[in-house]
DSSP file (Angstrom, degrees, kcal/mol; ACC not computed):
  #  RESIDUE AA STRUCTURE BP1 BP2  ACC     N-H-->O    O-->H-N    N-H-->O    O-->H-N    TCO  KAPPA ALPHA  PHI   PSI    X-CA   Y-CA   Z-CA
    1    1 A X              0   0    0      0, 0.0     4,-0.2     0, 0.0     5,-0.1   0.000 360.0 360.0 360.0 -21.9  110.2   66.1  121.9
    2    2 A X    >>  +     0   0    0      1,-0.2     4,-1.4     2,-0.2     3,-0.7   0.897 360.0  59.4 -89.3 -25.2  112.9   68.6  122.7
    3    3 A X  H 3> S+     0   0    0      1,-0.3     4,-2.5     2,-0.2    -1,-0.2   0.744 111.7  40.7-104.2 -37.6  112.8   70.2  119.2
    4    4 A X  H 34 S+     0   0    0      2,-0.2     4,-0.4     1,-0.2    -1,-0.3   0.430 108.5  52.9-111.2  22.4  109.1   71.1  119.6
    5    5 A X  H <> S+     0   0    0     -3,-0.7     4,-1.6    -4,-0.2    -2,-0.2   0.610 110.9  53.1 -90.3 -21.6  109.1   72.2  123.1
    6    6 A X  H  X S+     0   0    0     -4,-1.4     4,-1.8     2,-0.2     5,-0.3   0.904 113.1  45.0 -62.8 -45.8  112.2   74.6  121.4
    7    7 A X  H  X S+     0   0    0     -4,-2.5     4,-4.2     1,-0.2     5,-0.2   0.951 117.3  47.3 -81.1 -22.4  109.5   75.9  118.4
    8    8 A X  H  > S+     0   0    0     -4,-0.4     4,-2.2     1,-0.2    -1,-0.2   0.880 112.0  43.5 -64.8 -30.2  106.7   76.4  121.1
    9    9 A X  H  X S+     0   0    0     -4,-1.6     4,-1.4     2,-0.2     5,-0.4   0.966 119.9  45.8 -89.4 -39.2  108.6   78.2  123.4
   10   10 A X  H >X S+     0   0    0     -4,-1.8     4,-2.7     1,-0.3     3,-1.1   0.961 113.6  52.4 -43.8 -58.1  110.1   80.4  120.0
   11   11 A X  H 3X S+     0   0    0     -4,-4.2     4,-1.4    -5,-0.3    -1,-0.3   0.992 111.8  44.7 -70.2 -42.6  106.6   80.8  118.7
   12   12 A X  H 3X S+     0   0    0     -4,-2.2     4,-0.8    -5,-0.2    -1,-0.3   0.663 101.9  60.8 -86.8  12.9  105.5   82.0  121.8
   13   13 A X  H <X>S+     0   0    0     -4,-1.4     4,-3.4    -3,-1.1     5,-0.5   0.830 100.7  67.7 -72.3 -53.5  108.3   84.5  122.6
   14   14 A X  H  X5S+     0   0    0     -4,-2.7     4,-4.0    -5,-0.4    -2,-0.2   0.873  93.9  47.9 -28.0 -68.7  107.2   85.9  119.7
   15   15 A X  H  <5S+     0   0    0     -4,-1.4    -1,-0.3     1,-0.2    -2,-0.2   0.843 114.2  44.1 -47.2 -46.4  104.2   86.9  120.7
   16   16 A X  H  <5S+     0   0    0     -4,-0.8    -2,-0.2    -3,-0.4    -1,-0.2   0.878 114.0  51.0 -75.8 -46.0  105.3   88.5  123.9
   17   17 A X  H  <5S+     0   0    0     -4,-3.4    -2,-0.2     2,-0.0    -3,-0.1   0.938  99.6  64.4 -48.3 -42.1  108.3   90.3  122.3
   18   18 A X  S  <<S-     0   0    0     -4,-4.0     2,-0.5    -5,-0.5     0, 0.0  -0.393  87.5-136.9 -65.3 170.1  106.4   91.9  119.3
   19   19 A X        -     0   0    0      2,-0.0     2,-0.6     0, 0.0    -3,-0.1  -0.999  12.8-139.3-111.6 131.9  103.8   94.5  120.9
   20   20 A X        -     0   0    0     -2,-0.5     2,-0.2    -5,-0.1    76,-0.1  -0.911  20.9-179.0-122.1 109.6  100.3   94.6  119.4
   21   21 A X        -     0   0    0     -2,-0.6    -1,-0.1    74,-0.2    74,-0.0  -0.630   5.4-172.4 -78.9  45.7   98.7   97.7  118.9
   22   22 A X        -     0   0    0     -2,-0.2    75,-0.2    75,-0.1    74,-0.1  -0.366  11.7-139.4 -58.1 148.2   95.5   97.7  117.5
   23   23 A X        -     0   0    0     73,-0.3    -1,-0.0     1,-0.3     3,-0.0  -0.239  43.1 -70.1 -84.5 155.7   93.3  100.6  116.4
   24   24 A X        -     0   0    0     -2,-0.1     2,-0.5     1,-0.1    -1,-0.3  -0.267  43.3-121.6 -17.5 127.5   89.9  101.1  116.8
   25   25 A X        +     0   0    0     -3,-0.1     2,-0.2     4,-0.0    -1,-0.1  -0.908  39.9 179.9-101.2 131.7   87.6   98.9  115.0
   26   26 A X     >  -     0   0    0     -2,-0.5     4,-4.0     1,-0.1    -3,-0.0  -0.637  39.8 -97.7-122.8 169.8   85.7  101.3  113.1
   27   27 A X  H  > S+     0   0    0      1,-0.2     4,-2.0    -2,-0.2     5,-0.2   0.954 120.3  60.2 -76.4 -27.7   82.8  100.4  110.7
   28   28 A X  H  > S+     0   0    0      1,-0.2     4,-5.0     2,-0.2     5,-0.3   0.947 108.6  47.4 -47.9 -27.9   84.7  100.5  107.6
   29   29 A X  H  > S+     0   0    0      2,-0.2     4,-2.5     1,-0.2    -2,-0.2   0.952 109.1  52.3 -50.2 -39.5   86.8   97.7  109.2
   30   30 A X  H  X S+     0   0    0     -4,-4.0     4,-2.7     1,-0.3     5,-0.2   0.991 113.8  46.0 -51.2 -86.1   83.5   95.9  110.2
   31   31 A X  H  X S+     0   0    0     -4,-2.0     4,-1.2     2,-0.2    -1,-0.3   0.878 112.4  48.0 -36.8 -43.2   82.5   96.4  106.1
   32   32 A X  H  X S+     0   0    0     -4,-5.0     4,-1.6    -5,-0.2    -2,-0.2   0.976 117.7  47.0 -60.5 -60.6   86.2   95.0  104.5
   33   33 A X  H  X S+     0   0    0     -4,-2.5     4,-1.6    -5,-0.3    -2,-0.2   0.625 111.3  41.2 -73.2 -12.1   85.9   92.2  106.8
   34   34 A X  H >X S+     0   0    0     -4,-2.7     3,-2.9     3,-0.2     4,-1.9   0.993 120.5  52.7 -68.6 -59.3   82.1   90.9  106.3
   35   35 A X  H 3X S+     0   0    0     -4,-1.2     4,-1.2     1,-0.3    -2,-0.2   0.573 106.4  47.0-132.1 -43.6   83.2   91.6  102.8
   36   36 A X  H 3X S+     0   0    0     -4,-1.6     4,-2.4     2,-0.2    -1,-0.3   0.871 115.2  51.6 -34.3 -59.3   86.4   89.3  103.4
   37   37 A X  H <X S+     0   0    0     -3,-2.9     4,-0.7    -4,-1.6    -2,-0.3   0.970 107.9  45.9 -53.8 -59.3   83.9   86.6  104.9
   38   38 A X  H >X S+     0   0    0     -4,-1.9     3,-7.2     1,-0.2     4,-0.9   0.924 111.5  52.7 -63.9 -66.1   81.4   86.5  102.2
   39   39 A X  H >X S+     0   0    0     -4,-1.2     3,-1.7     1,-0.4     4,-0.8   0.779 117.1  43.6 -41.8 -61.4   84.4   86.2   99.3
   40   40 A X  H 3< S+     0   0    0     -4,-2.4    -1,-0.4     1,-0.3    -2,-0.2   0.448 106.7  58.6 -75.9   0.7   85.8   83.2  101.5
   41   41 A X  H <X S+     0   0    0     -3,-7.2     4,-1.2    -4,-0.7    -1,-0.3   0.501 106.7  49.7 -87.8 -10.8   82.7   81.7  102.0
   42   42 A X  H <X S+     0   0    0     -3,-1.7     4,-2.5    -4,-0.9    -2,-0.2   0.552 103.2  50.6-110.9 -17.3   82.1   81.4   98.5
   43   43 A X  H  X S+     0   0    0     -4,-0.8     4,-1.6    -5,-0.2    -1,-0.2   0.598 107.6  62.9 -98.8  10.2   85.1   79.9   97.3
   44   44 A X  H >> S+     0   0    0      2,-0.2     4,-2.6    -4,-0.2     3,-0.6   0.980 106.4  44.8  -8.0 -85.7   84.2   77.4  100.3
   45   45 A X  H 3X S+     0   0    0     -4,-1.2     4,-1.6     1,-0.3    82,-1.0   0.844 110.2  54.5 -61.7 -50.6   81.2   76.6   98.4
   46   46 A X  H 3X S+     0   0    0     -4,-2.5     4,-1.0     1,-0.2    -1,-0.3   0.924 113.1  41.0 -56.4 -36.8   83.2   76.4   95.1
   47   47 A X  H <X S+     0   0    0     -4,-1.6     4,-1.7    -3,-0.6    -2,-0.2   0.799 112.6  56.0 -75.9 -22.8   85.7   73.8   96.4
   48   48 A X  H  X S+     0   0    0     -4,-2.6     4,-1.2     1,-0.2     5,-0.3   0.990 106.4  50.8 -46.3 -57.8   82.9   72.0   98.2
   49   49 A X  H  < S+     0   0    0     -4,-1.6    -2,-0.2     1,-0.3    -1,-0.2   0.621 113.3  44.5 -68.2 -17.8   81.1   71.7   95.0
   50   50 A X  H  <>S+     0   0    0     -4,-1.0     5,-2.4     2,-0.2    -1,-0.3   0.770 113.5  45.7 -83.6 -38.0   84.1   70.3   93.4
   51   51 A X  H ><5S+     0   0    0     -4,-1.7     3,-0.6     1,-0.2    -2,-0.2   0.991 115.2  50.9 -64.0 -37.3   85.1   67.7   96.4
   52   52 A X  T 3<5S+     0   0    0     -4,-1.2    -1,-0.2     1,-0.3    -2,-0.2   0.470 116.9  45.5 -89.6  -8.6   80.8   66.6   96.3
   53   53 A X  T > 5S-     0   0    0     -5,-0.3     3,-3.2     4,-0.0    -1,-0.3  -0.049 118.6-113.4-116.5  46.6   81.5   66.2   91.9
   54   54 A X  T < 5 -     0   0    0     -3,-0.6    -3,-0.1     1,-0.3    -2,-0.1   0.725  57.7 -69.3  13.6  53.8   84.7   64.2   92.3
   55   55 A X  T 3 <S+     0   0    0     -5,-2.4     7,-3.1     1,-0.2     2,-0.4   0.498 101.2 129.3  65.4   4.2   86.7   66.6   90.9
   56   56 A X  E <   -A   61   0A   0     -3,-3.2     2,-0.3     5,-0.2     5,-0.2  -0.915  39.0-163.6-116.6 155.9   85.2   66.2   87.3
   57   57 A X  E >  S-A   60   0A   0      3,-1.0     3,-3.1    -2,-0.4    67,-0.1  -0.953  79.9 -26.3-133.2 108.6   84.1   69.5   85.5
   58   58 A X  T 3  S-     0   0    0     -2,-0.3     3,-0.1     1,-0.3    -1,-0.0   0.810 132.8 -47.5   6.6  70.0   81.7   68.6   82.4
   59   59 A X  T 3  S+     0   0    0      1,-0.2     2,-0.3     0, 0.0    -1,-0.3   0.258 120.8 104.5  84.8   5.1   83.6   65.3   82.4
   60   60 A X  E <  S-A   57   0A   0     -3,-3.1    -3,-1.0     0, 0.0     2,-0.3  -0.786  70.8-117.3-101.3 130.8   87.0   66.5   82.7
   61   61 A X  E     -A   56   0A   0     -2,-0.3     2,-0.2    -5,-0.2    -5,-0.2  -0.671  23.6-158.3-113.1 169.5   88.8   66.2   86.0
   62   62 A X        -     0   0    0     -7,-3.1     2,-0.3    -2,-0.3    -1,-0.0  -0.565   5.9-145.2-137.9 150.5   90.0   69.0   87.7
   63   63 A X        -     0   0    0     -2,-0.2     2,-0.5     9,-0.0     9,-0.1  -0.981  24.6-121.4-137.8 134.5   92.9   69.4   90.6
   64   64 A X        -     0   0    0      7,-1.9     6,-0.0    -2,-0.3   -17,-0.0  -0.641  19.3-159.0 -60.2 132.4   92.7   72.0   93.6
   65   65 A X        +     0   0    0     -2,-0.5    -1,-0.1     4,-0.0     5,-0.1   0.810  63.8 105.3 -82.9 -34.8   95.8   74.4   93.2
   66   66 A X     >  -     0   0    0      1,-0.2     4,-1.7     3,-0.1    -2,-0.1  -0.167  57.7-164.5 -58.0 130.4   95.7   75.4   96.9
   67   67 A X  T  4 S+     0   0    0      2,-0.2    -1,-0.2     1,-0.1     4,-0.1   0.693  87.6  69.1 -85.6   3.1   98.9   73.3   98.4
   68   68 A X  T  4 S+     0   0    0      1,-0.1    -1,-0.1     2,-0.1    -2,-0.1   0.939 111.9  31.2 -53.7 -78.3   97.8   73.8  101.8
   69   69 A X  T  4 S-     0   0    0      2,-0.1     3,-0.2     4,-0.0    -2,-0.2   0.735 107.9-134.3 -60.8 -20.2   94.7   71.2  100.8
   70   70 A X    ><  -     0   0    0     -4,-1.7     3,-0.7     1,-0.2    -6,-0.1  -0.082  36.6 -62.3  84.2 176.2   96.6   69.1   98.2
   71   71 A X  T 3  S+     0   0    0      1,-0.2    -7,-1.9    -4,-0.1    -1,-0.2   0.711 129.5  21.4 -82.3 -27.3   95.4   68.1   94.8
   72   72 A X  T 3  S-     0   0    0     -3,-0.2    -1,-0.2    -9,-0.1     2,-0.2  -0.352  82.4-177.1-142.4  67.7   92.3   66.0   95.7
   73   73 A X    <   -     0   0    0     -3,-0.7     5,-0.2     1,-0.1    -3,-0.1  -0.299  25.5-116.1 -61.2 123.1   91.3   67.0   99.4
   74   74 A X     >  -     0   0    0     -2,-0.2     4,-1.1     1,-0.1    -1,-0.1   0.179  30.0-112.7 -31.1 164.4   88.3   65.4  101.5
   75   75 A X  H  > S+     0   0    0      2,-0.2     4,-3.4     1,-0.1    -1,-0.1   0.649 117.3  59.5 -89.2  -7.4   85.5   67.6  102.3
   76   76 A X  H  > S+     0   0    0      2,-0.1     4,-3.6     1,-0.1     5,-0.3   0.818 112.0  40.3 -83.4 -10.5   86.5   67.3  106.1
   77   77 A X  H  > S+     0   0    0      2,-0.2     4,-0.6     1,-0.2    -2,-0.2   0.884 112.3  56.0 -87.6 -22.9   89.9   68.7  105.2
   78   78 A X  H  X S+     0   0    0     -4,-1.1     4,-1.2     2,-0.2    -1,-0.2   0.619 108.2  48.4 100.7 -94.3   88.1   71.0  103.0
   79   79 A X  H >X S+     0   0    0     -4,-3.4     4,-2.6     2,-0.2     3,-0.5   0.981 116.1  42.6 -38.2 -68.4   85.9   72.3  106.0
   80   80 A X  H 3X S+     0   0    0     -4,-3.6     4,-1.8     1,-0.3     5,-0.4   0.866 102.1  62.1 -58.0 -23.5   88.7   72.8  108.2
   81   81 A X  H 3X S+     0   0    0     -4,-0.6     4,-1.1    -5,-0.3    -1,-0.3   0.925 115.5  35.8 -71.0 -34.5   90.9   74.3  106.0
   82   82 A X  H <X S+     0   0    0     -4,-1.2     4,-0.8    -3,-0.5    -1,-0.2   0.657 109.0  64.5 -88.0 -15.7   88.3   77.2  105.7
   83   83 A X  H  X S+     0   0    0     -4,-2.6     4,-0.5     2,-0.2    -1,-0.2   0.425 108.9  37.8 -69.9 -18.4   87.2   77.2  109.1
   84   84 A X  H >X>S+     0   0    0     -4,-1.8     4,-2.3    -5,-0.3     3,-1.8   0.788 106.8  63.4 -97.3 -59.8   90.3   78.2  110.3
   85   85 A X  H 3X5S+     0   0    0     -4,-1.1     4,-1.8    -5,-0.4     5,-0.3   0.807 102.3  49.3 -24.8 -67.3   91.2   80.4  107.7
   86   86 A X  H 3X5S+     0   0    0     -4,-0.8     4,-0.6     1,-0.3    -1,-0.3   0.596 113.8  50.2 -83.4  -7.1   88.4   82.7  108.5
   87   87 A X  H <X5S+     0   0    0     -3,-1.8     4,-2.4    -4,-0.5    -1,-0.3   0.882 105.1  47.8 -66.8 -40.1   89.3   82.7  111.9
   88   88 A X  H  X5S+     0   0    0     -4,-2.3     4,-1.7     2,-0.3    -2,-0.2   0.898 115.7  52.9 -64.2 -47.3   92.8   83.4  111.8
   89   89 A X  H  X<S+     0   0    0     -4,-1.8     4,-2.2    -5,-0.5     5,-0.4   0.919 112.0  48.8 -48.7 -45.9   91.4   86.5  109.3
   90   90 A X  H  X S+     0   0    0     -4,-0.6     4,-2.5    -5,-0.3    -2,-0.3   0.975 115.7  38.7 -49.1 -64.0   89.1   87.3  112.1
   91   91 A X  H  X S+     0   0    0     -4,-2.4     4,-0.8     2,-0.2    -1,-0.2   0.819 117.0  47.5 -75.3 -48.0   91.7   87.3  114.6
   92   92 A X  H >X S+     0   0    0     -4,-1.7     3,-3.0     2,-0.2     4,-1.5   0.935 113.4  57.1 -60.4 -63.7   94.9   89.1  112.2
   93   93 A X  H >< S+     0   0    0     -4,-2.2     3,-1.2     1,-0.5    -2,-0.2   0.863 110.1  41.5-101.2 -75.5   92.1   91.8  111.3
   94   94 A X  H 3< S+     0   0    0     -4,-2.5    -1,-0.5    -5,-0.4    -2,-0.2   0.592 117.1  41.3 -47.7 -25.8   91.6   92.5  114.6
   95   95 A X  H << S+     0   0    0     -3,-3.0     2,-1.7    -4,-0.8    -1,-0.2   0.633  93.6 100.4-101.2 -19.2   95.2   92.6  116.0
   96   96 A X    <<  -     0   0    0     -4,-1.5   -73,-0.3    -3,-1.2     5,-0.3  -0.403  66.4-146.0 -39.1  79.1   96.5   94.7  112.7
   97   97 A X    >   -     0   0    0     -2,-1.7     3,-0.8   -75,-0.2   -75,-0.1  -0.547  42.1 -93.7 -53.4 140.2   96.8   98.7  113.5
   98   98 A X  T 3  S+     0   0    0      1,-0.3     2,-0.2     2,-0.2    -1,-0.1   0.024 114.2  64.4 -71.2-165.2   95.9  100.2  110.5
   99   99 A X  T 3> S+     0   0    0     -3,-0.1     4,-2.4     0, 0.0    -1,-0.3  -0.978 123.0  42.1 -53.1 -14.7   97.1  101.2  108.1
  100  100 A X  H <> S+     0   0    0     -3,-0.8     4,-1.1     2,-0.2    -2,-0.2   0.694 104.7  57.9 -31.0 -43.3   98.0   97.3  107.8
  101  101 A X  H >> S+     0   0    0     -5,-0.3     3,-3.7     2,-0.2     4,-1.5   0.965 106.3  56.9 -77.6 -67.3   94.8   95.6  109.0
  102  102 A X  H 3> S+     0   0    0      1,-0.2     4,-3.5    -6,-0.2     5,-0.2   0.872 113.0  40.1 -19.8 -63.3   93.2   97.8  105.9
  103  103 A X  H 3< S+     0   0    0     -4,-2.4     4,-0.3     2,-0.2    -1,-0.2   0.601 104.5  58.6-122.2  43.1   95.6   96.1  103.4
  104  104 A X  H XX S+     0   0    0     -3,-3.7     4,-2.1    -4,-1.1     3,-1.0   0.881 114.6  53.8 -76.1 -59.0   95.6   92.5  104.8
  105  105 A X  H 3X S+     0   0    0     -4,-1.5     4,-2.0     1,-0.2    -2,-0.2   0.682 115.0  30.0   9.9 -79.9   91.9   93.3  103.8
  106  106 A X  H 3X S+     0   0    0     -4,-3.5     4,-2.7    -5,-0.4    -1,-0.2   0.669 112.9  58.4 -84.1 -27.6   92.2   94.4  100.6
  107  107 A X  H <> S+     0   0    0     -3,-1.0     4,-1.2    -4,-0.3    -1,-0.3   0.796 112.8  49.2 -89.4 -38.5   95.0   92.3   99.7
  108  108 A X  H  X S+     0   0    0     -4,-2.1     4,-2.5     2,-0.2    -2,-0.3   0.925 111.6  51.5 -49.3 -64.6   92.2   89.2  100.9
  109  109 A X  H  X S+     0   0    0     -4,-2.0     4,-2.1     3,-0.2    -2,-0.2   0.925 110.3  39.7 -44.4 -56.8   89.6   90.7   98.9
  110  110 A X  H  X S+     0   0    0     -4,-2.7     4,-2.1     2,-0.2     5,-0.3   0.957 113.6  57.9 -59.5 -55.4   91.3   91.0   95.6
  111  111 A X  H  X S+     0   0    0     -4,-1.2     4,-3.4     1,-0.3     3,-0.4   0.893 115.4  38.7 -23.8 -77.0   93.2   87.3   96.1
  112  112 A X  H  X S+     0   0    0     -4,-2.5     4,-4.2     1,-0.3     5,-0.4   0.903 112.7  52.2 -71.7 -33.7   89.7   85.6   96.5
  113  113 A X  H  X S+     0   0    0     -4,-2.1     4,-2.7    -5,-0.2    -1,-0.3   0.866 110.6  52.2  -7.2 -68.6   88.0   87.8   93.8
  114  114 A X  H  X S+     0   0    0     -4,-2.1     4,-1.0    -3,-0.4    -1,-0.2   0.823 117.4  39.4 -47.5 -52.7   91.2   86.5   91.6
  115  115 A X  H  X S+     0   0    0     -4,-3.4     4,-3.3    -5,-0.3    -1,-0.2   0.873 114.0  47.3 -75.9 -39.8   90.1   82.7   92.8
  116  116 A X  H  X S+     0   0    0     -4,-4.2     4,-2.2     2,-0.2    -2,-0.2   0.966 115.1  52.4 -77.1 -38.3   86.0   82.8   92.6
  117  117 A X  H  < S+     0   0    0     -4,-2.7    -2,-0.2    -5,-0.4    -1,-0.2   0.767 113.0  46.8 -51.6 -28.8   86.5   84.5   88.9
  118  118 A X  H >X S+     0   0    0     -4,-1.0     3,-1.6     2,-0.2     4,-0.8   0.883 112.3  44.5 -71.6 -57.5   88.8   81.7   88.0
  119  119 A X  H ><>S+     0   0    0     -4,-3.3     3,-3.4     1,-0.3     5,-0.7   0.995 112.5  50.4 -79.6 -54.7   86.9   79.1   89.1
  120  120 A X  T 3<5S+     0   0    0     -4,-2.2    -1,-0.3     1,-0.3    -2,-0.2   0.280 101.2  62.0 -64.4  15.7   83.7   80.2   87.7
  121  121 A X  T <45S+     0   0    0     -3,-1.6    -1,-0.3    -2,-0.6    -2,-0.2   0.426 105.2  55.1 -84.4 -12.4   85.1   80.9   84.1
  122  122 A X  T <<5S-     0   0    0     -3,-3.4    -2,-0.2    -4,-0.8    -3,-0.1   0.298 128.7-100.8-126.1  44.2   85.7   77.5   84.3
  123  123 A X  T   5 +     0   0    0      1,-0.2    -3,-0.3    -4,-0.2   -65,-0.1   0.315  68.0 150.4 101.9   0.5   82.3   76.4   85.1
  124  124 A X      < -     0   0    0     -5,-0.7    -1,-0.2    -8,-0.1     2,-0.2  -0.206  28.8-157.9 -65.6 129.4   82.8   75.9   88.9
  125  125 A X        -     0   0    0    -79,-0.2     2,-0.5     2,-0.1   -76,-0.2  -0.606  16.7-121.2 -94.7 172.7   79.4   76.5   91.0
  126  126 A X        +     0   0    0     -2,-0.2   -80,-0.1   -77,-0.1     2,-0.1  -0.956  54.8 124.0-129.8 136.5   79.0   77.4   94.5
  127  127 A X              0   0    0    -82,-1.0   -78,-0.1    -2,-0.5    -2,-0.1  -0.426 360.0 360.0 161.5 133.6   77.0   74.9   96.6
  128  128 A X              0   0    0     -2,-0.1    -1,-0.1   -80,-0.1   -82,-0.0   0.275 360.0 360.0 -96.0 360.0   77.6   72.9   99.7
């Protein structure tokens, strides 16, 4: 008990020591980040479709890489894991001054690019 009233009180010093300066949310931000969303909504929908085929791939089975979700994740863990993730994007994007917030962005776009291009060369679909 004492050891995680010690990392709450740590983690939240944090917050009150750093100082958070955000910019102006301009419409480019508004465009990286729907653009963020969509990317991460779709490999959603590719790991759904994998958790809803039990992991087999024209008959072959198939392991999620992310280790946050572990090799053969439910679809509620699945959900959450991608419902928080695009908040917690939401939330960094917003508290980021640029030039930073720009390339958590970009550095989010190419990553999931990397990931939906991967799983669709190897046959993955997107569908909930």
């Amino acid at each position: 008990m004492k050891r995680k009233m010690i990392g709450v009180i740590l983690f939240m010093s944090f917050f009150w020591i750093q100082p958070a300066h955000a910019d102006e949310w301009s419409g480019k931000d508004t465009a990286w980040e729907a653009t963020c969303l969509v990317l991460m909504m779709a490999d959603w929908a590719q790991t759904s479709n994998m958790v809803h085929r039990g992991f087999l791939l024209d008959g072959k089975e198939v392991n999620e890489i992310n280790p946050i979700l572990g090799r053969r994740p439910d679809s509620q863990k699945v959900d959450l894991y991608f419902a928080s993730a695009i908040l917690t994007h939401v939330g960094m994007s917003y508290l980021l001054p640029n030039p930073y917030r720009r390339y958590f962005q970009m550095g989010t776009v190419g990553l999931e690019l990397f990931i939906i291009g991967n799983n669709y060369g190897i046959g993955m679909k997107m569908s909930w």
